[in-house]
C-alpha positions as CSV (number, residue, x, y, z in Angstrom):
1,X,166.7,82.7,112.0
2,X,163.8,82.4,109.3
3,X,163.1,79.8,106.9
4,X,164.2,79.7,103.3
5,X,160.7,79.5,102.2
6,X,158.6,82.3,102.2
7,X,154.8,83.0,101.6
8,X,153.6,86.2,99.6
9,X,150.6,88.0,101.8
10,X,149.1,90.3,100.1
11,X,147.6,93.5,101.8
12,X,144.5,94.9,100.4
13,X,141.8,97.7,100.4
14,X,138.7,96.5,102.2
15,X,135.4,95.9,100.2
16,X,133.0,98.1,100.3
17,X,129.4,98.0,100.0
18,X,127.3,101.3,98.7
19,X,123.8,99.9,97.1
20,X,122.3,96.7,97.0
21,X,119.3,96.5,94.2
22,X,117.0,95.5,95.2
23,X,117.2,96.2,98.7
24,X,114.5,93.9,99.5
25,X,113.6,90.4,99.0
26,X,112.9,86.6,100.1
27,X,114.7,83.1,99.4
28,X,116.3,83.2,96.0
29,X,116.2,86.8,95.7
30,X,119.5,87.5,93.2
31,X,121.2,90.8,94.9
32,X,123.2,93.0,92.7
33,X,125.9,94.6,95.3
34,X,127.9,97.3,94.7
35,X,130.7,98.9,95.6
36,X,134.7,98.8,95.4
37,X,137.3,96.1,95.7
38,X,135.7,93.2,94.9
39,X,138.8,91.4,93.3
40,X,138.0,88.1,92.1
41,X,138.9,85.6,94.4
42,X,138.0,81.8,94.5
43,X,136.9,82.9,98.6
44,X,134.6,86.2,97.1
45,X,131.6,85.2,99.3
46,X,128.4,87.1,100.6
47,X,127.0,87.0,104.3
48,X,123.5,87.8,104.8
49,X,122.9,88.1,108.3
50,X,124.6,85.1,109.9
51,X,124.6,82.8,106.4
52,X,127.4,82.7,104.3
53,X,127.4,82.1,100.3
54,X,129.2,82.0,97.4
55,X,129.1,85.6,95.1
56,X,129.6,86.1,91.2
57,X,132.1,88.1,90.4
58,X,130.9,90.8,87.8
59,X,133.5,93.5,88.0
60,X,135.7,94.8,90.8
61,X,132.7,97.0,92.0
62,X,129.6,94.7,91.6
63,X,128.8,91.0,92.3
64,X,125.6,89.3,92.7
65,X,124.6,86.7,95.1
66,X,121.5,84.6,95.5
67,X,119.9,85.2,98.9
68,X,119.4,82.4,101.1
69,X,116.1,81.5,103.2
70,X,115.6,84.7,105.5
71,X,113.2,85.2,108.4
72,X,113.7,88.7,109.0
73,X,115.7,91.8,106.9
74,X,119.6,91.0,107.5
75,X,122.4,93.3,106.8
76,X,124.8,92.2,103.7
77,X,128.6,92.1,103.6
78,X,131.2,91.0,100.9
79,X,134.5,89.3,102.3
80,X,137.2,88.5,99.5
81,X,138.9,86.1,101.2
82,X,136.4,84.3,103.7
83,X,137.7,86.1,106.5
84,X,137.3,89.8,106.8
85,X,134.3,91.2,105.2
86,X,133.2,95.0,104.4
87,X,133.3,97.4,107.3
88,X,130.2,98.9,105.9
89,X,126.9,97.1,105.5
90,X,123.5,97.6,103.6
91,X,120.2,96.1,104.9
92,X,118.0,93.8,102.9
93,X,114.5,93.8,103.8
94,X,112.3,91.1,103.7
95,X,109.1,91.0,101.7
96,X,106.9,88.1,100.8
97,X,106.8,86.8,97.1
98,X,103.5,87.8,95.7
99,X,101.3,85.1,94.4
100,X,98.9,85.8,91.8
101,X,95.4,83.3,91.8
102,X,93.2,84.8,89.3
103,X,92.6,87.7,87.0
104,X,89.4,89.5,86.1
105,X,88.1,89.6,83.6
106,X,90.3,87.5,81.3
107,X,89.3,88.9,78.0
108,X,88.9,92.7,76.9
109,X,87.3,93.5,73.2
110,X,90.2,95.6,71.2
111,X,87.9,98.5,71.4
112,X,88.2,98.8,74.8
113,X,88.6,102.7,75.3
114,X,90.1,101.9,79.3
115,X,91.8,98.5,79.8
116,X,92.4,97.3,83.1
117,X,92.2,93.5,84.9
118,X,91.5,92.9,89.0
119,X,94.6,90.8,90.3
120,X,93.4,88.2,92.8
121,X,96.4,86.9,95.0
122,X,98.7,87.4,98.2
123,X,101.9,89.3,99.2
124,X,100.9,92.8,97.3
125,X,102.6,95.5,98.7
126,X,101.2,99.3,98.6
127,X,103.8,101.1,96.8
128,X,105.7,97.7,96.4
129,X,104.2,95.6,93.9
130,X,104.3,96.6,90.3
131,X,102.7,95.4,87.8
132,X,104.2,94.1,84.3
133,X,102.3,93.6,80.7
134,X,103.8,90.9,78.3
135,X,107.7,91.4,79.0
136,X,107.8,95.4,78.9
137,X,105.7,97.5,80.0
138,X,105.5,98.2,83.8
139,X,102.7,100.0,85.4
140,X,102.1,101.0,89.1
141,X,98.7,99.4,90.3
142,X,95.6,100.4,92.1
143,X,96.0,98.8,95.8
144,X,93.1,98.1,97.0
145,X,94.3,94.9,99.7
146,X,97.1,92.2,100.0
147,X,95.7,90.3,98.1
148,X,93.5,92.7,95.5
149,X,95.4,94.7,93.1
150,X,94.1,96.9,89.9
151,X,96.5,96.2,86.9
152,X,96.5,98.7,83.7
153,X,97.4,97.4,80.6
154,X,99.0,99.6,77.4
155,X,97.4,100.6,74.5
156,X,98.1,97.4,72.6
157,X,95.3,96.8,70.3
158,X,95.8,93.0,68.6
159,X,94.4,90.1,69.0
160,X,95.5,87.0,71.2
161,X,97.4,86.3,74.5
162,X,99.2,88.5,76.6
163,X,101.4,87.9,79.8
164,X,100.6,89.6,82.8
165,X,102.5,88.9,86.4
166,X,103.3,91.1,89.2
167,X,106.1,91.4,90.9
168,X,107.9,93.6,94.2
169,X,111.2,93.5,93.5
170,X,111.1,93.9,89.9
171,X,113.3,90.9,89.7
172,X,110.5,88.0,90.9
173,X,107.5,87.5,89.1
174,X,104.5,85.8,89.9
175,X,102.3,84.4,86.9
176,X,98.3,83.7,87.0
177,X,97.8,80.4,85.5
178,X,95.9,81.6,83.0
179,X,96.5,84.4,79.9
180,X,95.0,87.8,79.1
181,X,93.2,87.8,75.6
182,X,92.5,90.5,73.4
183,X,89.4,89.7,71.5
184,X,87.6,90.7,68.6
185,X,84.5,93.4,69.5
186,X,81.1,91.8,69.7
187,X,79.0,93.2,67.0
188,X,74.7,92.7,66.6
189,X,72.9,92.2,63.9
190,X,69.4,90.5,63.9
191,X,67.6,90.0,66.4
192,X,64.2,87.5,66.5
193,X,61.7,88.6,67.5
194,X,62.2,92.0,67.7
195,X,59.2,92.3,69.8
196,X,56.8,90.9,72.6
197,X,54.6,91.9,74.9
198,X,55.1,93.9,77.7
199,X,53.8,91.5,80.4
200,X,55.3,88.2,79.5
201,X,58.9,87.0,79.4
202,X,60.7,86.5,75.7
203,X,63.3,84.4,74.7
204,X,65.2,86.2,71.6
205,X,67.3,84.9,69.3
206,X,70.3,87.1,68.6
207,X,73.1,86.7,65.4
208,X,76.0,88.4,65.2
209,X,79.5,87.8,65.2
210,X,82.7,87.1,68.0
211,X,80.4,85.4,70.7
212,X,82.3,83.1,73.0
213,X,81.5,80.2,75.1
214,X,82.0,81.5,78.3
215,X,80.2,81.8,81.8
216,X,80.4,85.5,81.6
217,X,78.3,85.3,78.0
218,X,75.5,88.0,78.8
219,X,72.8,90.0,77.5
220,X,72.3,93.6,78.9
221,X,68.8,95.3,78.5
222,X,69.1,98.9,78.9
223,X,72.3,98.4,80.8
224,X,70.7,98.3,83.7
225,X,69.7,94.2,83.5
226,X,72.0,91.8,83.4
227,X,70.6,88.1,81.6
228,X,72.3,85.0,81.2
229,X,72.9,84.1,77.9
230,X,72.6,80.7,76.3
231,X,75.8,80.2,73.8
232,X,74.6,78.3,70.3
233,X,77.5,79.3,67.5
234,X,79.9,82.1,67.5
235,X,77.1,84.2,65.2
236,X,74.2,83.1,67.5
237,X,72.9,83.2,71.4
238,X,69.5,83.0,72.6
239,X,68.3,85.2,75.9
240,X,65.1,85.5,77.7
241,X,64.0,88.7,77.9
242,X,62.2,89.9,81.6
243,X,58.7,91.5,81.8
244,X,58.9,95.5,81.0
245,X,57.0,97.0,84.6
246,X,57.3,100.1,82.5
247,X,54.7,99.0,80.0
248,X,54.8,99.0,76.2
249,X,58.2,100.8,75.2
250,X,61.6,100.6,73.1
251,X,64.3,98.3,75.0
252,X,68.1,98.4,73.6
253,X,70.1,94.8,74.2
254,X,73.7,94.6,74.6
255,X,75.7,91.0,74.7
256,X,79.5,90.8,76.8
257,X,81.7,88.2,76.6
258,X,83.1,89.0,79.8
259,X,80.5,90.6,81.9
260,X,82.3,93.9,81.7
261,X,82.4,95.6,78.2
262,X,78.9,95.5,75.7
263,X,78.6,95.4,72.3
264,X,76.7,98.6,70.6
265,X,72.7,97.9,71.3
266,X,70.2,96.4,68.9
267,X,66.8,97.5,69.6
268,X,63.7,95.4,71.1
269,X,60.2,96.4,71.3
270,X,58.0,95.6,73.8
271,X,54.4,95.9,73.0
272,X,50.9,95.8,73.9
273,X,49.3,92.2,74.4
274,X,47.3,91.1,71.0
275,X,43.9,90.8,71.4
276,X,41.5,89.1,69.0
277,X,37.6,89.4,69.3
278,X,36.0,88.3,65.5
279,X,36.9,86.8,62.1
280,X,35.2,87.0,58.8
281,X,34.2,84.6,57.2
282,X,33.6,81.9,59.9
283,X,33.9,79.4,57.8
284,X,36.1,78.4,54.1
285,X,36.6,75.8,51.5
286,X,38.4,72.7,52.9
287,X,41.1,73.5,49.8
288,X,41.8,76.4,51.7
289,X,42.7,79.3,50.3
290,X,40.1,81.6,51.5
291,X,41.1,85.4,52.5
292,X,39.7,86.0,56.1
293,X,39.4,89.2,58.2
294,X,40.7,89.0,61.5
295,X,39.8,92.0,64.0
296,X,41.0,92.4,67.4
297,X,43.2,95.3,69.2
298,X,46.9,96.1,69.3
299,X,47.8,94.8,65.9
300,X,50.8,96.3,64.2
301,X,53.0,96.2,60.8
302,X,55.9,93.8,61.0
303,X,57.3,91.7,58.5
304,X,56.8,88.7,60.1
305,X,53.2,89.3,61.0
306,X,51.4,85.7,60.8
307,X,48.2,83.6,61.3
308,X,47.9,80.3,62.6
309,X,45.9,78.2,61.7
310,X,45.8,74.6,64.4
311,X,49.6,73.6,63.5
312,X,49.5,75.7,60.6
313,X,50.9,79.1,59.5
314,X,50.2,81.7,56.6
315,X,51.6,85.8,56.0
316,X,49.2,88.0,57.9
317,X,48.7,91.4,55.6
318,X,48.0,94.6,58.3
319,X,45.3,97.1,57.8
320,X,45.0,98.3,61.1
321,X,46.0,98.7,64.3
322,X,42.1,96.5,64.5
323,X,42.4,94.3,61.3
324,X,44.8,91.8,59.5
325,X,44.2,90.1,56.6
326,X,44.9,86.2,56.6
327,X,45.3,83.4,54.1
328,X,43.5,80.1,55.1
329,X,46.5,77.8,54.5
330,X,45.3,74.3,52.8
């Protein structure tokens, strides 16, 4: 005898798992599983490992579910109903969720002929961790260490802020906490004075256009010095020029905003030390106004040759590398 109720069971196909993407990951890792028979069900779960959870139905041969907290890589199953789940089984790997601290440097000129920035962080992979400009573009990075990466960036020449995270599942990114900037190019055009002597330090004022206030503001003599510079306006910074141990000579100064790309040089001259032995007359009108020769070595043209007289100035006029002419100020 059998009851007059009755129960529909339905027999179906087992899932079946072929890919999982990506096929590695940490805690909150979504996995996109395919396969076949994945009929939505109110019981369509996901195991991973030993921990059970709840899947997305997409289409009958893809779901997605969220993996849970992992401490090593775990094979994943689908079960429709709770119960049985897929004979066959893919392995998810675990990697650890890169972390970015710092980038360097944080600013490139648009000029830049190569663009690249130093990641700082943890958890980069070699051959794992990508790296991704903005929301798009996807570059493979130098490896250098776990936690020291070489990112390239596209030829994208305007200016402002730009996004740049890495990731190694291409599904988690990390973010610094601060932005890449594209920045105008530096550009030099005056600077005071251009020239001192060889044997003593100089401080220089320098205008121009684009300078930021930043630690990494620098002048560059001959490329092979690095200085310090001291930020006034965006159109002015003042640096102090070193001794020149190869004498009297032509010096070409370059300024950075980041430490890494210069600006086109300007040129400094360093020059013999001024000497003066005589003048003539010795003495003038109190009015002033009197025209004096003064002799001496190491004089040259410039146009802002002067005289000084106590606290005063007046326009020296050069006749020789040995004689100036002055003008006795009142």
């Amino acid at each position: 005898d059998y009851s007059a109720d009755n129960i529909t069971f339905t027999v179906q196909k087992n899932s079946e798992v072929y890919t999982i993407t990506p096929d590695f990951g940490n805690i909150g890792t979504p996995v996109y599983i395919h396969g076949e028979n994945f009929t939505l069900s109110s019981n369509l779960l996901c195991k991973f490992g030993e921990d059970v959870v709840s899947a997305t139905h997409v289409n009958d041969t893809s779901v997605i579910c969220v993996a849970p907290r992992l401490f090593r890589s775990v094979e994943v199953e689908v079960s429709r109903n709770g119960l049985d789940f897929s004979s066959n089984k893919k392995t998810l790997s675990i990697v650890p969720l890169p972390r970015v601290t710092s980038i360097d440097p944080r600013s490139r000129p648009i000029s830049a002929y190569t663009t690249f920035v130093m990641v700082h962080g943890s958890g980069f992979i070699n051959g794992t961790t990508i790296c991704r400009f903005n929301l798009t573009y996807h570059s493979v990075p130098v490896f250098y260490s776990d936690t020291l990466i070489k990112c390239f960036i596209p030829p994208i020449r305007h200016e402002g802020f730009h996004q740049i995270s890495v990731t190694n599942n291409l599904i988690e990114y990390a973010l610094p906490k601060v932005h890449f900037e594209f920045r105008k190019d530096v550009k030099l055009f005056k600077i005071y004075p251009y020239n001192g002597p060889w044997t003593l330090q100089t401080t220089v004022t320098i205008q121009g256009t684009n300078f930021h206030n930043s630690k990494l503001l620098q002048c560059s003599l001959d490329e092979n010095y690095i200085i310090d510079a001291l930020y006034v306006t965006p159109t002015q910074i003042v640096c102090i020029l070193p001794t020149s141990p190869a004498g009297p000579r032509f010096a070409y100064i370059r300024v950075s905003n980041n430490g890494v790309d210069f600006s086109a040089p300007i040129e400094f001259k360093y020059t013999e030390i001024i000497t003066l032995t005589s003048v003539s007359p010795t003495f003038g009108k109190n009015a002033g106004g009197n025209k004096i020769q003064v002799y001496g070595n190491n004089f040259y043209y410039s146009s802002y040759l002067q005289c000084k007289f106590g606290d005063y100035y007046s326009y020296g006029y050069f006749v020789s590398s040995t004689e100036i002419e002055c003008i006795v100020p009142p």
